[in-house]
C-alpha positions in Angstrom: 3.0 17.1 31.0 2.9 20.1 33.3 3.2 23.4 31.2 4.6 25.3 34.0 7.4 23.0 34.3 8.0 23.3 30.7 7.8 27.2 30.8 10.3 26.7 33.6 12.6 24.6 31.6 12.3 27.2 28.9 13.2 29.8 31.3 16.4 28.2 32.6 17.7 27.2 29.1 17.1 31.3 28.1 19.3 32.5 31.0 21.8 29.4 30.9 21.5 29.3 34.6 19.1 27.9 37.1 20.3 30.7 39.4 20.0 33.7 36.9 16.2 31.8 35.7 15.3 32.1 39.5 16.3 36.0 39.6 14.5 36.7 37.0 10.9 34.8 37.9 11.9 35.7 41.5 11.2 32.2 43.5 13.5 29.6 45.2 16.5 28.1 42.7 15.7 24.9 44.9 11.8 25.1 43.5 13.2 25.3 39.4 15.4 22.6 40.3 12.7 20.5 41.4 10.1 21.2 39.2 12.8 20.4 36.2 13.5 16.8 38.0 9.2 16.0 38.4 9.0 16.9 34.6 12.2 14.5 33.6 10.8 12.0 36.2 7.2 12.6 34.2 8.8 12.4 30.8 10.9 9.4 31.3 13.7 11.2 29.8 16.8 13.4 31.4 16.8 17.0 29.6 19.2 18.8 30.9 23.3 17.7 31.8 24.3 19.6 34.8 27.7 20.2 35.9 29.0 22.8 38.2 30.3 25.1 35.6 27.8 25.0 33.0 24.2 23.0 31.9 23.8 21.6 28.4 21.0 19.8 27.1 20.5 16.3 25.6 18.8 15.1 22.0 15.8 15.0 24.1 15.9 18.6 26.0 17.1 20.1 22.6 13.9 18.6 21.1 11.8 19.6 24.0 13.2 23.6 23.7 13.1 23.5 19.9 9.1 22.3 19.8 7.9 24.5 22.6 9.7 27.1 22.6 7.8 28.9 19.4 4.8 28.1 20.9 5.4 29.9 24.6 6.0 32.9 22.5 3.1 32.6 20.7 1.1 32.7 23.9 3.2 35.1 25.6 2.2 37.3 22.3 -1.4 36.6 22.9 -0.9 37.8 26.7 0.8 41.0 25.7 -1.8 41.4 23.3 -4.5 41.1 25.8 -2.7 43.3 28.3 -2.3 46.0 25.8 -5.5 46.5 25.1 -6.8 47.2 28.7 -7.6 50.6 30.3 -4.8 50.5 32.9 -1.3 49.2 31.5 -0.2 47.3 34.6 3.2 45.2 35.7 7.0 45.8 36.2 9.3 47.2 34.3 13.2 46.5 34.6 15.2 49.4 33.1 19.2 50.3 33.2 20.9 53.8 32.1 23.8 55.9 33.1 23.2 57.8 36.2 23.3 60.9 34.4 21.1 60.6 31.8 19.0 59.8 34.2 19.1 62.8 36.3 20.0 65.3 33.2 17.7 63.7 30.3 15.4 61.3 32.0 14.2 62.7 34.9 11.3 64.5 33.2 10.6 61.1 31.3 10.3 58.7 34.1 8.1 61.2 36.4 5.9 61.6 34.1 5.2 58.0 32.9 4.7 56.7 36.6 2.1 59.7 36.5 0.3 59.0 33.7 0.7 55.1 34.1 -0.3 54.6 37.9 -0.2 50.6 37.8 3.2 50.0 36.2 6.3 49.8 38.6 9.9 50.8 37.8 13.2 49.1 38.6 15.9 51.5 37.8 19.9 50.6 37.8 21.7 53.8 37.0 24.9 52.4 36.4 27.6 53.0 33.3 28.3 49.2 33.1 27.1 47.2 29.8 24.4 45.0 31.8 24.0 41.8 30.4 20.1 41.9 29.7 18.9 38.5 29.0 21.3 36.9 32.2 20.3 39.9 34.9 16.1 40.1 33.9 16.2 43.6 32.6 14.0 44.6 30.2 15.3 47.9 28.7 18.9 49.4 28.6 19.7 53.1 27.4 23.0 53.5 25.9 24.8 56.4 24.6 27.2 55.7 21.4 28.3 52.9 19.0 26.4 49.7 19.6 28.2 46.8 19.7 25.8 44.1 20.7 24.1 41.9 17.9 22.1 40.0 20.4 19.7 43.4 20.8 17.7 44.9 19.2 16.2 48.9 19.7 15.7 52.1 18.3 17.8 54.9 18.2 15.9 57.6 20.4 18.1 60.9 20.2 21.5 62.3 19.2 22.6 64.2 21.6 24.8 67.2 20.5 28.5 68.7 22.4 31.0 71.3 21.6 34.5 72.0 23.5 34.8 74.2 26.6 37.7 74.9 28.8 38.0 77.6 31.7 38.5 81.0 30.8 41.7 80.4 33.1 43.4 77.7 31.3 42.6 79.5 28.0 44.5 82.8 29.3 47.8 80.6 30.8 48.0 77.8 27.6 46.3 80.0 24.4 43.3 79.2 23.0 43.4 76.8 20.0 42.6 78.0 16.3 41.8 74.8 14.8 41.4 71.1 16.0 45.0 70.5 15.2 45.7 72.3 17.8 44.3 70.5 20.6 47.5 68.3 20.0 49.3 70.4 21.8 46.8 71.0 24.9 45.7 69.2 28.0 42.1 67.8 27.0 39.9 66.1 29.6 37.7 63.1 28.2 34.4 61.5 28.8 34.7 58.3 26.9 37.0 55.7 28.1 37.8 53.9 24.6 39.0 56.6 22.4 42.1 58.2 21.9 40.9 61.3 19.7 38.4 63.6 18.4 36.7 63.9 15.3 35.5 67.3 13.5 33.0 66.6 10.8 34.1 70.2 9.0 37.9 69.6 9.6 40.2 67.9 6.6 37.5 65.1 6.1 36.7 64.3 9.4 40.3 62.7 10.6 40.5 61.9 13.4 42.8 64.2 15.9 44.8 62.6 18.6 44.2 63.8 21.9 46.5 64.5 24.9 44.2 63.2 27.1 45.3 64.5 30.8 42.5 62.9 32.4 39.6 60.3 31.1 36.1 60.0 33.5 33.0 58.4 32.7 31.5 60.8 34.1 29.8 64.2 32.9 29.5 65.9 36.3 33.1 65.3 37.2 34.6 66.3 33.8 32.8 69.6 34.1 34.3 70.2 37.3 37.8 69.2 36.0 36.9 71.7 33.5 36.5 74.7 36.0 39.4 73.2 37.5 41.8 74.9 34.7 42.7 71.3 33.9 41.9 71.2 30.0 39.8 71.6 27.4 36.3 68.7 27.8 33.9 67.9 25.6 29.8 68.1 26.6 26.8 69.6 25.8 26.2 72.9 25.9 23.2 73.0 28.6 25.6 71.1 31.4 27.6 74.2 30.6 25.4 77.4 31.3 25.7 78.4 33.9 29.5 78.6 33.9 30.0 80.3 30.6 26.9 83.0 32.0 29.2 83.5 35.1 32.1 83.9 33.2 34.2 81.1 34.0 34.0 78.9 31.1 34.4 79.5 27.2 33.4 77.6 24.5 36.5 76.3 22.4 36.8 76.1 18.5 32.7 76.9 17.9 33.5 76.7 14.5 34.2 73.4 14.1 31.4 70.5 14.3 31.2 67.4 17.0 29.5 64.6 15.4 26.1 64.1 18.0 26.4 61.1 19.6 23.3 58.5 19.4 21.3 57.5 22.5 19.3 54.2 21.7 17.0 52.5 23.5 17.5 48.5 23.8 16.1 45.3 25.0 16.8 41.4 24.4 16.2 40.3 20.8 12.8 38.8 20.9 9.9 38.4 18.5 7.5 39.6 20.3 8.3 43.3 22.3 6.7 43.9 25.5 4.1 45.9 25.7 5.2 48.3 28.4 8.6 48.5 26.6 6.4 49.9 23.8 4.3 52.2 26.1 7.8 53.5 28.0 9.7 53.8 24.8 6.8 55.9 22.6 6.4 58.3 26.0 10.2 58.8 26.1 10.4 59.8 22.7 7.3 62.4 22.7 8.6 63.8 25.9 12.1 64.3 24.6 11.3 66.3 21.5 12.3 69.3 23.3 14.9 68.4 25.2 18.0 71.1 24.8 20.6 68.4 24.8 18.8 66.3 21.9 17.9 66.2 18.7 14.9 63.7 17.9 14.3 60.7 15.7 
């Protein structure tokens, strides 16, 4: 029996797909398919039931998966171990994040790995979406807020903090509001797409307050110039604000009244063993971030 072709088989059950399993080892779908058939042919047994739609395995497949399967970790947890322990960490590493975390947060972070880790490469998709990890290969996702996937596992790497600001013009023509209440009444610009309110963790027991939401991005940089704008009152953190409040164009709104920080984790497909270059990425992100205005560290 040719371990390859069984690492292959492995592969292709993982990702549910002979496509997706080709992506991710990056050779010919054609060449899995094959290599699948030589070991059934070697076997004497089919493994795998392939319809257009979907695979699903047989007794003998399930059998196959369920007896090697522990094992391919094991040595994949030898291999890691091995490659963790030489002088130059070497590979690829697959990451996803929001465009601007990466250009606001992580730009310090990623420069400075590459510098300090010469042999390991970086594939970056700066993108809002919620990537599927295991089906699209990547290895690492950064996500800002609730979690809602059980399949992953990660660390919480940051909170990071954000008050209210509006334009000093908006504030002269609608009034500037005296408590959270108050933003019922006003024109509010928001950043996340799923909620309908704000919450104040020193205001009536943290209830929620409905928002008037005149416009909803998912994006920082375009809130912020909605903001200046004289559009409504947006939420962000302070440093994204600055230079507008220095110039006197923007105003912080109800400082007295707390935003719950918002988590930033760092995530990657629920696996026994983690990859040693997740490890080496993920401990440089979070010493390089412990001084980062925006964040506070965990």
């Amino acid at each position: 029996m040719n371990l390859n072709d069984v690492r292959l088989f492995i592969q292709v059950i993982e990702h549910n797909s002979f496509t997706s399993a080709a992506d991710k080892l990056g050779i010919q779908k054609s060449t899995i398919s094959r290599r699948i058939a030589q070991l059934e042919d070697e076997l004497g047994v089919r493994l795998l039931q392939r319809t257009t739609r979907k695979l699903s395995l047989t007794d003998e497949g399930e059998n196959l998966y369920r007896r090697c399967h522990p094992l391919f970790d094991e040595l994949d947890t030898i291999e890691d171990y091995v490659t963790s322990r030489q002088e130059e960490p070497k590979g690829r590493l697959r990451i996803t994040m929001p465009l601007e975390i990466s250009i606001f947060i992580m730009n310090d972070v990623i420069s400075s790995f590459l510098h300090k880790y010469p042999l390991i490469q970086l594939d970056m998709e700066l993108s809002a979406r919620l990537v599927d990890l295991v089906e699209e290969g990547i290895d690492l996702a950064l996500r800002v807020g609730d979690l809602s996937d059980s399949s992953l596992i990660g660390r919480k790497i940051a909170d990071a903090s954000s008050e209210l600001y509006a334009s000093v013009n908006y504030l002269e023509k609608y009034g500037v509001p005296e408590t959270p209440d108050d933003l019922i009444s006003h024109q509010c610009i928001g950043t996340n797409l799923g909620s309908n309110d704000w919450v104040f963790e020193n205001w009536e027991a943290a209830k929620p307050v409905p928002i008037n939401f005149r416009l909803r991005a998912n994006s920082l940089s375009f809130c912020r110039e909605m903001i200046k704008q004289d559009l409504g009152i947006g939420r962000m953190p302070k440093a994204f604000c600055i230079d507008d409040i220095n110039a006197g164009l923007v105003r912080e709104v109800l400082p007295d009244y707390k935003v719950p920080s918002v988590g930033i984790h760092a995530l990657y497909p629920s696996r026994k063993h983690l990859n040693p270059r997740i490890r080496l990425f993920i401990d440089h992100m979070i010493a390089s971030l412990k001084t980062h205005p925006w964040l506070s560290h965990h």
